[in-house]
ChimeraX commands (.cxc) that place a marker at each C-alpha (Angstrom):
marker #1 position 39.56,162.10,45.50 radius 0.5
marker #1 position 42.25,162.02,42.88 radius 0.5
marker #1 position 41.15,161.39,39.08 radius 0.5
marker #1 position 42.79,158.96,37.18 radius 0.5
marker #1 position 45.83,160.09,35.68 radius 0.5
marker #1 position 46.67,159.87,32.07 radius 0.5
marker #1 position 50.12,159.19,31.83 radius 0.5
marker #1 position 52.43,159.28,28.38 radius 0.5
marker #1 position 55.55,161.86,28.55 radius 0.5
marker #1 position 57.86,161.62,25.65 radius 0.5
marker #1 position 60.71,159.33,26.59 radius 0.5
marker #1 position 63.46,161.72,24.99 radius 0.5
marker #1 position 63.69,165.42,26.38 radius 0.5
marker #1 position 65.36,166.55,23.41 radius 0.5
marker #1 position 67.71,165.22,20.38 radius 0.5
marker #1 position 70.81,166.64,18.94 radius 0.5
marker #1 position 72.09,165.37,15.63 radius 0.5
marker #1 position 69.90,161.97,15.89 radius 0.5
marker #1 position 70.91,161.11,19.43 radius 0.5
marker #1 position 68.80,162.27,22.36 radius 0.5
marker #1 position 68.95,163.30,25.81 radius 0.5
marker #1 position 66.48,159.97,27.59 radius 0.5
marker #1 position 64.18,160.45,30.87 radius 0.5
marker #1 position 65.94,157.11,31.58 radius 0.5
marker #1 position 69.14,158.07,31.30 radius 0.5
marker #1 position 68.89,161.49,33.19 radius 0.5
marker #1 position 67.08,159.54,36.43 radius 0.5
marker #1 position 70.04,156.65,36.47 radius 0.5
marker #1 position 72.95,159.43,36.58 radius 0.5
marker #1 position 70.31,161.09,39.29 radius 0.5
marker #1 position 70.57,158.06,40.94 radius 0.5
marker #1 position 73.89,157.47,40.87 radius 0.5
marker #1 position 74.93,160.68,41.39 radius 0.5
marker #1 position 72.83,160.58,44.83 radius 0.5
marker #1 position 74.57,157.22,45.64 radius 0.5
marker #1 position 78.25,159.10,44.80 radius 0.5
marker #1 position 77.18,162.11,48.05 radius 0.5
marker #1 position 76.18,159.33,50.06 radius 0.5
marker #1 position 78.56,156.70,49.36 radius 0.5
marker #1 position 81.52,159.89,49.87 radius 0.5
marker #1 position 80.22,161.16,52.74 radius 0.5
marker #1 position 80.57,157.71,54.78 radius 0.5
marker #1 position 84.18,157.22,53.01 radius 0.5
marker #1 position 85.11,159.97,54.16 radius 0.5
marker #1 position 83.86,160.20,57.54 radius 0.5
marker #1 position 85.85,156.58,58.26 radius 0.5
marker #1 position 88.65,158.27,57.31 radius 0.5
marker #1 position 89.40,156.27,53.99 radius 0.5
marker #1 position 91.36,157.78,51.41 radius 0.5
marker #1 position 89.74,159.94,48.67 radius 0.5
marker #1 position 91.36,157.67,45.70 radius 0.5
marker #1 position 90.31,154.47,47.05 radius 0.5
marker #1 position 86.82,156.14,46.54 radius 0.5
marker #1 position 86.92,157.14,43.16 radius 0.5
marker #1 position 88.19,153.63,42.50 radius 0.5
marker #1 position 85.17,152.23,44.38 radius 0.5
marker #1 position 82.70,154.52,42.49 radius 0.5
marker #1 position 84.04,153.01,38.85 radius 0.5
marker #1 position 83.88,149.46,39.74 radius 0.5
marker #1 position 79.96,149.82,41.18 radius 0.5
marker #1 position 79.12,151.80,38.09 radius 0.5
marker #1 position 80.92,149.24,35.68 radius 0.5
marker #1 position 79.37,145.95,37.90 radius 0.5
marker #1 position 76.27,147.47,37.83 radius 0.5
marker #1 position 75.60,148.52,34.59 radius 0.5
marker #1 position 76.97,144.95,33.19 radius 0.5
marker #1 position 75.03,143.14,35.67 radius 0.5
marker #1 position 71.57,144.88,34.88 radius 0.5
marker #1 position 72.13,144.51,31.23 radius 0.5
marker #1 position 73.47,140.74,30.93 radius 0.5
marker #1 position 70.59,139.80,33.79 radius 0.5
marker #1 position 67.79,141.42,31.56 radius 0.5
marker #1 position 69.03,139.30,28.59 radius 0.5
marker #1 position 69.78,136.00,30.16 radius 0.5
marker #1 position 66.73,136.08,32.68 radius 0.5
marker #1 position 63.88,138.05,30.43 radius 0.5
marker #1 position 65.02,137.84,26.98 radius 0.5
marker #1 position 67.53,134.94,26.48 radius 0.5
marker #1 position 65.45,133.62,23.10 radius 0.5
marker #1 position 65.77,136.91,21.17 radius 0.5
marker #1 position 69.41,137.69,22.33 radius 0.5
marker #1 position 70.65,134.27,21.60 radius 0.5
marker #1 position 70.34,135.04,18.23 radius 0.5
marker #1 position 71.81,138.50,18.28 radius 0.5
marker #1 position 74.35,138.18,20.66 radius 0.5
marker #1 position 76.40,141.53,19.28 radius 0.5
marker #1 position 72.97,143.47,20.51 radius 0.5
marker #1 position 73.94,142.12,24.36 radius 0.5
marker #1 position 76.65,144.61,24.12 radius 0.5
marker #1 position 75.96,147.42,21.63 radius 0.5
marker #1 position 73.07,149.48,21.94 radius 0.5
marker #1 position 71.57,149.10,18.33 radius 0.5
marker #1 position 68.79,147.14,17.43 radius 0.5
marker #1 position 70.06,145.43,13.78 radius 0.5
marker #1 position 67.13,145.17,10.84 radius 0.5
marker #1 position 66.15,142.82,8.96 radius 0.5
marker #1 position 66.92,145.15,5.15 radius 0.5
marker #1 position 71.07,145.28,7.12 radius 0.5
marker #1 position 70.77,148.62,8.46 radius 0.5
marker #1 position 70.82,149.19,12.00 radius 0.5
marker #1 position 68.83,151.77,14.25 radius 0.5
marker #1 position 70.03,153.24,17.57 radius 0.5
marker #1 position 67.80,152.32,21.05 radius 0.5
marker #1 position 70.57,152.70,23.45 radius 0.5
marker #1 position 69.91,150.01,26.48 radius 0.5
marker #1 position 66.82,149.71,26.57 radius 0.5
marker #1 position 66.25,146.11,29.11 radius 0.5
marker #1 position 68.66,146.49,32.14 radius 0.5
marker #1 position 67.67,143.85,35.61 radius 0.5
marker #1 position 67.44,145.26,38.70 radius 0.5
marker #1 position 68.43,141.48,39.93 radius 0.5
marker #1 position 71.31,141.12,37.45 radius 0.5
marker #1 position 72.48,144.95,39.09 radius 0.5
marker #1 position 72.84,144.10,42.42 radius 0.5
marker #1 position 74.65,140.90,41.69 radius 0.5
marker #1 position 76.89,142.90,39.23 radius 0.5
marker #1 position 77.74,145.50,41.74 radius 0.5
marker #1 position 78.09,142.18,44.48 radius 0.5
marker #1 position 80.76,140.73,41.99 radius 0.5
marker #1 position 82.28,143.90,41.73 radius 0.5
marker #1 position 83.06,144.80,45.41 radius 0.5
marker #1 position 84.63,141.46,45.58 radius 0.5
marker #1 position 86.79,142.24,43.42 radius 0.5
marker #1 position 87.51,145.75,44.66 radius 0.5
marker #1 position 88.08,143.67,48.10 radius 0.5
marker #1 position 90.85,141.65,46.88 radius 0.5
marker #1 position 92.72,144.40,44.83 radius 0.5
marker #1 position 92.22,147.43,47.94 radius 0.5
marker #1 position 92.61,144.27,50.88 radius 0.5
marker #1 position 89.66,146.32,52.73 radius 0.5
marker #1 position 87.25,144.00,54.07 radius 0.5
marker #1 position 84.08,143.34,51.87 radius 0.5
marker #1 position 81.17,143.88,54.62 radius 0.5
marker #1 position 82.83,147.27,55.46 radius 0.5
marker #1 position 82.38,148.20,51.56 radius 0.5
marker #1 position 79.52,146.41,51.60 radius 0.5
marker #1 position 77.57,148.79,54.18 radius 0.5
marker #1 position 78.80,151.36,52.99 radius 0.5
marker #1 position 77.46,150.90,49.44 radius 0.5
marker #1 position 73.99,149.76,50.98 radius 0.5
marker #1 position 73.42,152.52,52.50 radius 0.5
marker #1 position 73.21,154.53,49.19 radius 0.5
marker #1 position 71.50,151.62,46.87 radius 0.5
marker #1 position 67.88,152.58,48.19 radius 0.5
marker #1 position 68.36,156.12,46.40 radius 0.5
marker #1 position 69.05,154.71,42.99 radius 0.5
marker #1 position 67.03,151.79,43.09 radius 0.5
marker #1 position 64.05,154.44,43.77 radius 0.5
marker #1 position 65.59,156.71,40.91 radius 0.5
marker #1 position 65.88,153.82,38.76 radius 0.5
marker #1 position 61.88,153.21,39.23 radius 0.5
marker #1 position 60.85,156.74,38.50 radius 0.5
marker #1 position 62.79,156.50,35.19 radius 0.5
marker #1 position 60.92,153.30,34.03 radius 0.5
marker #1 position 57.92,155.57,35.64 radius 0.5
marker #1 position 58.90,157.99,32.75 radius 0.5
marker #1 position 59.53,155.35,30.28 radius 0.5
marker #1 position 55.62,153.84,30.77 radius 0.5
marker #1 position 57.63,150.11,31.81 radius 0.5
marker #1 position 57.31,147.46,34.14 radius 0.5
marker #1 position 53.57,148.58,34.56 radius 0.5
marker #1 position 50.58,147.46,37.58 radius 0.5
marker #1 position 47.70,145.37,36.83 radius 0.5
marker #1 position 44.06,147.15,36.03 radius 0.5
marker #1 position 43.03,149.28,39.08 radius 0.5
marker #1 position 39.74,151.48,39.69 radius 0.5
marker #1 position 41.96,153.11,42.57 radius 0.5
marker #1 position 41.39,157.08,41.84 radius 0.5
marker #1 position 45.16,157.82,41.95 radius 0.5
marker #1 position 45.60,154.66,38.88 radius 0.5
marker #1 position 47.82,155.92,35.96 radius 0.5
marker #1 position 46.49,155.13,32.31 radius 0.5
marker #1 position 49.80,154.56,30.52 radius 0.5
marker #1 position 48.49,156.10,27.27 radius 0.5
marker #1 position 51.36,154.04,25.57 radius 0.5
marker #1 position 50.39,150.66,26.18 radius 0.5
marker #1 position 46.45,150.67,26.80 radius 0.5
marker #1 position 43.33,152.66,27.92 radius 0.5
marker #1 position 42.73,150.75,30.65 radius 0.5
marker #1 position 43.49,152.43,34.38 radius 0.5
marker #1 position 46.20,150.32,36.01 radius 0.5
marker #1 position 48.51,151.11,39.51 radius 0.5
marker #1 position 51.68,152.83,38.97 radius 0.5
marker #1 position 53.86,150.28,40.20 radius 0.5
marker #1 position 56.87,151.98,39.47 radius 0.5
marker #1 position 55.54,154.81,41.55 radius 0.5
marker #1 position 54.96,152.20,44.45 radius 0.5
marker #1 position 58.48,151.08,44.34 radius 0.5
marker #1 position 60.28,154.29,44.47 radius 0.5
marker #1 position 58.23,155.71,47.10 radius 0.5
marker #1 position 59.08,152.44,49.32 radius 0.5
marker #1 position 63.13,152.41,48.22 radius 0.5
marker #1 position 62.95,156.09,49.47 radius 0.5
marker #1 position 61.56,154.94,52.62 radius 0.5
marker #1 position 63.70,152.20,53.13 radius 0.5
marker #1 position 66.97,154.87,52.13 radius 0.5
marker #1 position 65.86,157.16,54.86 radius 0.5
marker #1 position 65.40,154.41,57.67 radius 0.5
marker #1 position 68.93,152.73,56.94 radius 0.5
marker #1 position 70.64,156.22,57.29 radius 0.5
marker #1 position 68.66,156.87,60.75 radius 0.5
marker #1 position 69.72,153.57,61.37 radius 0.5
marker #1 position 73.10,154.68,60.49 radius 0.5
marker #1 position 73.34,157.91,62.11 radius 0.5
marker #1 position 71.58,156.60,65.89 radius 0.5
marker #1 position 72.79,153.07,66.01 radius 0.5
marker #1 position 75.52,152.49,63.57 radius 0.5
marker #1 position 77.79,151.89,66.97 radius 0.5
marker #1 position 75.82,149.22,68.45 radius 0.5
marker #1 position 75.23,147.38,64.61 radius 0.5
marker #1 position 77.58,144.61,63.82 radius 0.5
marker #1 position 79.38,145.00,60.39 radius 0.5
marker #1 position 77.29,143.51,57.37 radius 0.5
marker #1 position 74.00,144.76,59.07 radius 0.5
marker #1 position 73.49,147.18,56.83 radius 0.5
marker #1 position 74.41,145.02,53.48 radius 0.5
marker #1 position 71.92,142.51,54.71 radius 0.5
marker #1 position 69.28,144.96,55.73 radius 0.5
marker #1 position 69.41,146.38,51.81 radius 0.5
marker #1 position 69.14,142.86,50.15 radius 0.5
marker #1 position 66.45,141.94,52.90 radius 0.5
marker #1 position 64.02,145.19,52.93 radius 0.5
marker #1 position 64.38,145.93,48.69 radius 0.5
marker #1 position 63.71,142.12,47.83 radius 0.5
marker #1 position 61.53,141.26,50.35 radius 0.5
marker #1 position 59.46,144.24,48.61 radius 0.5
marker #1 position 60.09,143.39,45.23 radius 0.5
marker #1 position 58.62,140.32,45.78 radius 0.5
marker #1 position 55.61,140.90,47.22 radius 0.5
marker #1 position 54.93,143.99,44.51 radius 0.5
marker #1 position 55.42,141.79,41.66 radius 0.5
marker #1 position 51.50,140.46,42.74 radius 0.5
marker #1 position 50.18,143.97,41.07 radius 0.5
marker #1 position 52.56,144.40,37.99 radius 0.5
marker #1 position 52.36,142.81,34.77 radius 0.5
marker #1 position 54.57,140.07,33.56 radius 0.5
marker #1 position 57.77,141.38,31.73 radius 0.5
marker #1 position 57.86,138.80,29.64 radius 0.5
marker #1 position 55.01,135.92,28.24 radius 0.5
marker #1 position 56.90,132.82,29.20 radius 0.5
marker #1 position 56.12,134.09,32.86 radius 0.5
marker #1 position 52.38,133.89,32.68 radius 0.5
marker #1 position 52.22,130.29,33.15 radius 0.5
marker #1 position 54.35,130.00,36.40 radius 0.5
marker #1 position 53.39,129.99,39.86 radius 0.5
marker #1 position 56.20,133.11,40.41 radius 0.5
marker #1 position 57.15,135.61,37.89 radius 0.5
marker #1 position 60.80,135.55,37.52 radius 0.5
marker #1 position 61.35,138.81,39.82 radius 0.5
marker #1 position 60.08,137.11,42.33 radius 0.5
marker #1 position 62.04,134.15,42.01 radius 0.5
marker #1 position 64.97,136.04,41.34 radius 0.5
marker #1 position 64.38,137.56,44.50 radius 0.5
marker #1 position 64.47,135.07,46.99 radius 0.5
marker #1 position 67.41,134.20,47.52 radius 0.5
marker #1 position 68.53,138.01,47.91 radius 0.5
marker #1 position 66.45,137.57,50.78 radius 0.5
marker #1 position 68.16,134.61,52.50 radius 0.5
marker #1 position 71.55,136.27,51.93 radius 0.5
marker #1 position 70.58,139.46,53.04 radius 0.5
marker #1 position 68.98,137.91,56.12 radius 0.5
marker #1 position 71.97,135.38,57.06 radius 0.5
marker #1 position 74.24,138.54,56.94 radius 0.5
marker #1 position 71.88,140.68,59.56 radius 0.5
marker #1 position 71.79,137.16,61.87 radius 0.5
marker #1 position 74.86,135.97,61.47 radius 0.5
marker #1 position 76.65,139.05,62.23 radius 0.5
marker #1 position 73.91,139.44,65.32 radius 0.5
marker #1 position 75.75,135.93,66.30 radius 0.5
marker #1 position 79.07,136.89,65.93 radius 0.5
marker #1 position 78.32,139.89,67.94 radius 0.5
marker #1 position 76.75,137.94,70.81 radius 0.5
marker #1 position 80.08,135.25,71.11 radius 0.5
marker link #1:1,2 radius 0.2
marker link #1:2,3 radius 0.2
marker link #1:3,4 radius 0.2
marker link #1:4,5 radius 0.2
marker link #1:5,6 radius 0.2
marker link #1:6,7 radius 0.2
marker link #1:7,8 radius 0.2
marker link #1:8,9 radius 0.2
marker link #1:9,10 radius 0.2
marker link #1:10,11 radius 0.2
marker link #1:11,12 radius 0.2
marker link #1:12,13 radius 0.2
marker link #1:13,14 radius 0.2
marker link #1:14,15 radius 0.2
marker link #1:15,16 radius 0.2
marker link #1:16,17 radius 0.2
marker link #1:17,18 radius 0.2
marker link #1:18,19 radius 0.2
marker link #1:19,20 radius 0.2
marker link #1:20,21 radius 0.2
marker link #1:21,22 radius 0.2
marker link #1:22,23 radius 0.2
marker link #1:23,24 radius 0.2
marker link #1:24,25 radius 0.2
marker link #1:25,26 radius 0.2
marker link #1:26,27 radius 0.2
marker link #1:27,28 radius 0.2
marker link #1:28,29 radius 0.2
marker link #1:29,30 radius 0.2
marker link #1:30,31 radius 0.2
marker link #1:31,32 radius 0.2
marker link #1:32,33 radius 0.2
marker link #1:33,34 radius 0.2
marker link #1:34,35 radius 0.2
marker link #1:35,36 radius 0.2
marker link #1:36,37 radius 0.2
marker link #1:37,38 radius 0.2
marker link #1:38,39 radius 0.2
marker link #1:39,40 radius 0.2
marker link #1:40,41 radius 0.2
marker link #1:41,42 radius 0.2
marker link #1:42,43 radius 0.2
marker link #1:43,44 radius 0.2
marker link #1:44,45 radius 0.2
marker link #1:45,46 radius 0.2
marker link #1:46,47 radius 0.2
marker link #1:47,48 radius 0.2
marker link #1:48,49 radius 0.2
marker link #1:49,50 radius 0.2
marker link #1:50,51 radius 0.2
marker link #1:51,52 radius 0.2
marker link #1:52,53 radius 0.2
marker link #1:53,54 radius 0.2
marker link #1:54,55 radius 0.2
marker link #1:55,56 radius 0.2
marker link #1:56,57 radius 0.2
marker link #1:57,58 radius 0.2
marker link #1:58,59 radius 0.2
marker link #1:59,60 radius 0.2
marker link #1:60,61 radius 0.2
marker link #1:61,62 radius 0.2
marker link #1:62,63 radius 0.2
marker link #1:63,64 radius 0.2
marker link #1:64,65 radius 0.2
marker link #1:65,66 radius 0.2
marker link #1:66,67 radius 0.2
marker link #1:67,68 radius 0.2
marker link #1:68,69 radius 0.2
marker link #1:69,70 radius 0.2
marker link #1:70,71 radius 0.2
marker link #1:71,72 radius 0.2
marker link #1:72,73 radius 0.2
marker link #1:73,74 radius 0.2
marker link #1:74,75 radius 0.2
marker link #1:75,76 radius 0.2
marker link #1:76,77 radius 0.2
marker link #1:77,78 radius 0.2
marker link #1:78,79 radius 0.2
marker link #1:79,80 radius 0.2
marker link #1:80,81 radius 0.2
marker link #1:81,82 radius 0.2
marker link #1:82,83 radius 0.2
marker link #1:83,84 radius 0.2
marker link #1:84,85 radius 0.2
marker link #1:85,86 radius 0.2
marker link #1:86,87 radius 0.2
marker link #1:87,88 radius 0.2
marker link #1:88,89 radius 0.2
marker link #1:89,90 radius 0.2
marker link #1:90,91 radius 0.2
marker link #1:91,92 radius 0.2
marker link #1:92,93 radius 0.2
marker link #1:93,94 radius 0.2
marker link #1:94,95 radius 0.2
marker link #1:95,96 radius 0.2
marker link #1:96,97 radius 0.2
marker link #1:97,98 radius 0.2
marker link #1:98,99 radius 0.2
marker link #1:99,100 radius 0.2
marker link #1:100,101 radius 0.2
marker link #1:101,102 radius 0.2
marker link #1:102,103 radius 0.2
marker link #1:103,104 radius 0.2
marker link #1:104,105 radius 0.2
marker link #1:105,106 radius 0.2
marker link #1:106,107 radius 0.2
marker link #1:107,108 radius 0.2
marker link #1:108,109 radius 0.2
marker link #1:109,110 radius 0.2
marker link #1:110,111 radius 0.2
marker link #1:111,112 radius 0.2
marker link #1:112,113 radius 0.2
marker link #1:113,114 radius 0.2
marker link #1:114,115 radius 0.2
marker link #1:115,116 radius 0.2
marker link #1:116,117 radius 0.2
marker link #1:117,118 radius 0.2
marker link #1:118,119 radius 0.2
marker link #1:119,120 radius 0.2
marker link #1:120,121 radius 0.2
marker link #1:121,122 radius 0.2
marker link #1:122,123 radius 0.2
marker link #1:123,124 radius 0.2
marker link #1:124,125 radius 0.2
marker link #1:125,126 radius 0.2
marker link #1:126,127 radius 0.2
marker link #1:127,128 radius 0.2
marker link #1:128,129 radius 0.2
marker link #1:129,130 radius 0.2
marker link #1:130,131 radius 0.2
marker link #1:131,132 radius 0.2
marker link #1:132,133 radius 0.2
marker link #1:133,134 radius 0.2
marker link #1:134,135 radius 0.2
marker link #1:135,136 radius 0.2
marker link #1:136,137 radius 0.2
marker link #1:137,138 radius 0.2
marker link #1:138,139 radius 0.2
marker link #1:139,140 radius 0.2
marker link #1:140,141 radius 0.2
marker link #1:141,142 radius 0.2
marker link #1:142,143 radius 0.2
marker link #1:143,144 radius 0.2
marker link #1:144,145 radius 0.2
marker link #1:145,146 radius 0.2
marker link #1:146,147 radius 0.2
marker link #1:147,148 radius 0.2
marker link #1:148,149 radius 0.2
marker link #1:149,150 radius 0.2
marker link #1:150,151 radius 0.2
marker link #1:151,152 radius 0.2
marker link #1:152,153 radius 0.2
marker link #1:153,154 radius 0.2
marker link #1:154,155 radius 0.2
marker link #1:155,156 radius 0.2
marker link #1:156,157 radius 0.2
marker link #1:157,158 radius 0.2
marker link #1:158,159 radius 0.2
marker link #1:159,160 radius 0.2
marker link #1:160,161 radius 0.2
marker link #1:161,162 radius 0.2
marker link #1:162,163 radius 0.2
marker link #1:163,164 radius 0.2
marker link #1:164,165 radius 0.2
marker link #1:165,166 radius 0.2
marker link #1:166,167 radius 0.2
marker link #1:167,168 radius 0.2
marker link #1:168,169 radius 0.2
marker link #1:169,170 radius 0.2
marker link #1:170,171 radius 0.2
marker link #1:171,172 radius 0.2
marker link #1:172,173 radius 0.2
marker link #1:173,174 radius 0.2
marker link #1:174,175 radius 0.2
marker link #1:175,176 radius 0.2
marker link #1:176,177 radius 0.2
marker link #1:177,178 radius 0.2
marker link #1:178,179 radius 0.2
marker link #1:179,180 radius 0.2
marker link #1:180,181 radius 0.2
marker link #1:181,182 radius 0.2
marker link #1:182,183 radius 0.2
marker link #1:183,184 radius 0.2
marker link #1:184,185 radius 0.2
marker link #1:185,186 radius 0.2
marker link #1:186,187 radius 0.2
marker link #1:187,188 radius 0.2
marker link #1:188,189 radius 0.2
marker link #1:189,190 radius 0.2
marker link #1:190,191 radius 0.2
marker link #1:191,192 radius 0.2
marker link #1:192,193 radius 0.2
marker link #1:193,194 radius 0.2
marker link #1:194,195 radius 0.2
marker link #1:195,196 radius 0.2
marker link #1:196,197 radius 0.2
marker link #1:197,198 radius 0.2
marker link #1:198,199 radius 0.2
marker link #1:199,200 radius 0.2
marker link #1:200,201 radius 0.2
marker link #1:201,202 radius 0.2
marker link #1:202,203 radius 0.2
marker link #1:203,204 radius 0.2
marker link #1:204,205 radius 0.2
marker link #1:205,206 radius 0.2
marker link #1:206,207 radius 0.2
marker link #1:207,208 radius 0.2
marker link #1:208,209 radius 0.2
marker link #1:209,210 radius 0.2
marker link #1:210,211 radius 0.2
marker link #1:211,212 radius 0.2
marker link #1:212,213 radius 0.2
marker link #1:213,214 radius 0.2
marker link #1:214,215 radius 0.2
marker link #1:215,216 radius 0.2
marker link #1:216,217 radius 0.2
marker link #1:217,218 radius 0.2
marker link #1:218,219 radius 0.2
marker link #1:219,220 radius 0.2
marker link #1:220,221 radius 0.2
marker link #1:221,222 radius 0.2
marker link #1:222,223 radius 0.2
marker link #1:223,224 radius 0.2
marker link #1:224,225 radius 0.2
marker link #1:225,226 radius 0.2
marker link #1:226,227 radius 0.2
marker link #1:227,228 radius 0.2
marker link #1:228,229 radius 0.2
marker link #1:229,230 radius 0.2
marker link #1:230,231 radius 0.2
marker link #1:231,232 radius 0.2
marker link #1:232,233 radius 0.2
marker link #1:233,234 radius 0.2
marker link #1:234,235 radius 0.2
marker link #1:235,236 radius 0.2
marker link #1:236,237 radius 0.2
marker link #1:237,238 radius 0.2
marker link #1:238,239 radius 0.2
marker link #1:239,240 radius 0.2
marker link #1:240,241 radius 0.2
marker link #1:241,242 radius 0.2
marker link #1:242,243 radius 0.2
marker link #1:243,244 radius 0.2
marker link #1:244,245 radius 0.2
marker link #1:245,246 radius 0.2
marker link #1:246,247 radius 0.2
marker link #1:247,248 radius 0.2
marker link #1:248,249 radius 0.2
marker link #1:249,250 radius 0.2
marker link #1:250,251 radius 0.2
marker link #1:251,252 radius 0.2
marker link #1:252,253 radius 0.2
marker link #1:253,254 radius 0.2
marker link #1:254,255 radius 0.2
marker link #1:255,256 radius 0.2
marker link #1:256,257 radius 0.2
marker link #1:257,258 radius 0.2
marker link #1:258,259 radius 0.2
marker link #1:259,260 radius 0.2
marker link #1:260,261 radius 0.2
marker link #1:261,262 radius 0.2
marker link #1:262,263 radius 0.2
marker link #1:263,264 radius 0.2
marker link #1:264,265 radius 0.2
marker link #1:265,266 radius 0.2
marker link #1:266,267 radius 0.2
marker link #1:267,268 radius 0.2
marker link #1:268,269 radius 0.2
marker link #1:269,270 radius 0.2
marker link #1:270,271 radius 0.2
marker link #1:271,272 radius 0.2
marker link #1:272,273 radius 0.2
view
C-alpha cells in the first residue's frame, strides 16, 4: 500500500534577473513539442510539403494559446477581468498602490484551447485550400500528448485539484490544505496518454479502412467524454459553480461530445453510401 503523498514542488525551477523558468511552462513546450514529432511525422508521410507544416504548427500554437487564455477569462473569471481587461492580454497582475507585478498566464481553458486551435485550422483551410478533416486528423492524433502534458503541469502547479480521498495513493497539496485529496490532474494525464496511444494504433492498423474525420471526432469524443465524467472528483474552479447542477467543464464539454461524435457517424455514413 502506497502512503499518502505530500505534494508542494516550487512552481519556478529557477529565476534569472526576476523572471523564472515555470514547471508550467516547461510541460506546455513538452507538450507541444511532442505534438510538433507527431503532427510532422503524419505530414510528412502524406507527402505534404514541409512549409505548409511549419505554417500549420504557428497557427495551432497561436489558436491555442488565445483560445485557452480568452476561454479561462470569459468562462471562469469574466467578473474580475471585466474590470481589468489590459490583464486578458498582458501577463501582469496591476496593484492597487499603481505598480504592477509579473505572473505570466497564469488561467488558460482547456475548452477555450481546443476551440482556439478549431478556429484556427479553419482558417489555415481556407488560406492552404487543403481540406479541414484531413488537418483535422492529423492534428488529433497529437492533441492527447499535450492535453496529458498540459495536466502534469497543473500537477506541478498544485491546480485544478480532486475532492478529499482516504485512497493510499491521495496527494496532500501542501499549498492549498492538509487534507488528502485525489490527484486529478494525475488521473487525466494518465487517461489522455491512453487515449494518445490507442488513436495512433488506430492509426497505424486501421487508418485505411477509417473514413476521414474519424480521428478528429474520436479526440473531441474520448477527451470530453472524460473530462466530464472526472469533473465529479475535482473541486470547483471557481465559487459561482458550486450552486449548479454541472460545473462549467462539464457543461463546456458537452457539446465537444456531440461534435466529435457526429463527425465519427457521419463520416461512418458517408462511407457506407
Amino acid at each position: 500500500m502506497l502512503a499518502q503523498i505530500h505534494w508542494n514542488p516550487d512552481p519556478v525551477i529557477f529565476q534569472v534577473l526576476g523572471f523564472g523558468l515555470r514547471w508550467y511552462s516547461l510541460f506546455w513546450m513538452i507538450g507541444l513539442a511532442a505534438a510538433l514529432v507527431v503532427a510532422g511525422r503524419v505530414f510528412k508521410a502524406r507527402g505534404l510539403s514541409e512549409n505548409d507544416f511549419n505554417r500549420l504548427f504557428v497557427y495551432c500554437v497561436v489558436g491555442i494559446f488565445v483560445g485557452a487564455r480568452l476561454g479561462h477569462c470569459l468562462f471562469y473569471d469574466w467578473a474580475y477581468f471585466s474590470q481589468h481587461l489590459a490583464e486578458i492580454i498582458l501577463p501582469v497582475r496591476f496593484l492597487p498602490d499603481g505598480g504592477w507585478k509579473f505572473i505570466g498566464y497564469a488561467g488558460l481553458a482547456s475548452h477555450g484551447g481546443t476551440l482556439g486551435l478549431i478556429i484556427a485550422l479553419v482558417l489555415y483551410c481556407r488560406k492552404t485550400k487543403m481540406h479541414f478533416l484531413d488537418v483535422a486528423d492529423i492534428i488529433a492524433l497529437a492533441t492527447p500528448l499535450t492535453a496529458g502534458c498540459i495536466r502534469i503541469a497543473n500537477l506541478m502547479n498544485s491546480e485544478i485539484i480532486g475532492l478529499p480521498s482516504d485512497m493510499p495513493w491521495a496527494f496532500v497539496f501542501e499549498r492549498v490544505d492538509m487534507h488528502p485529496r485525489h490527484p486529478a490532474q494525475l488521473y487525466e494525464a494518465l487517461a489522455y496518454f491512453c487515449i494518445g496511444l490507442l488513436m495512433w494504433y488506430l492509426y497505424r492498423t486501421q487508418k485505411e479502412h477509417l473514413h476521414r474525420g474519424f480521428f478528429f471526432g474520436l479526440c473531441l469524443t474520448t477527451i470530453f467524454v472524460f473530462r466530464f465524467f472526472i469533473e465529479f472528483i475535482k473541486e470547483n474552479q471557481e465559487s459561482f459553480e458550486d450552486g449548479m447542477m454541472l460545473n462549467m467543464g462539464q457543461w463546456l464539454s458537452i457539446p465537444f461530445v456531440a461534435i466529435g461524435i457526429y463527425f465519427m457517424i457521419q463520416g461512418y455514413k458517408k462511407e457506407k453510401k
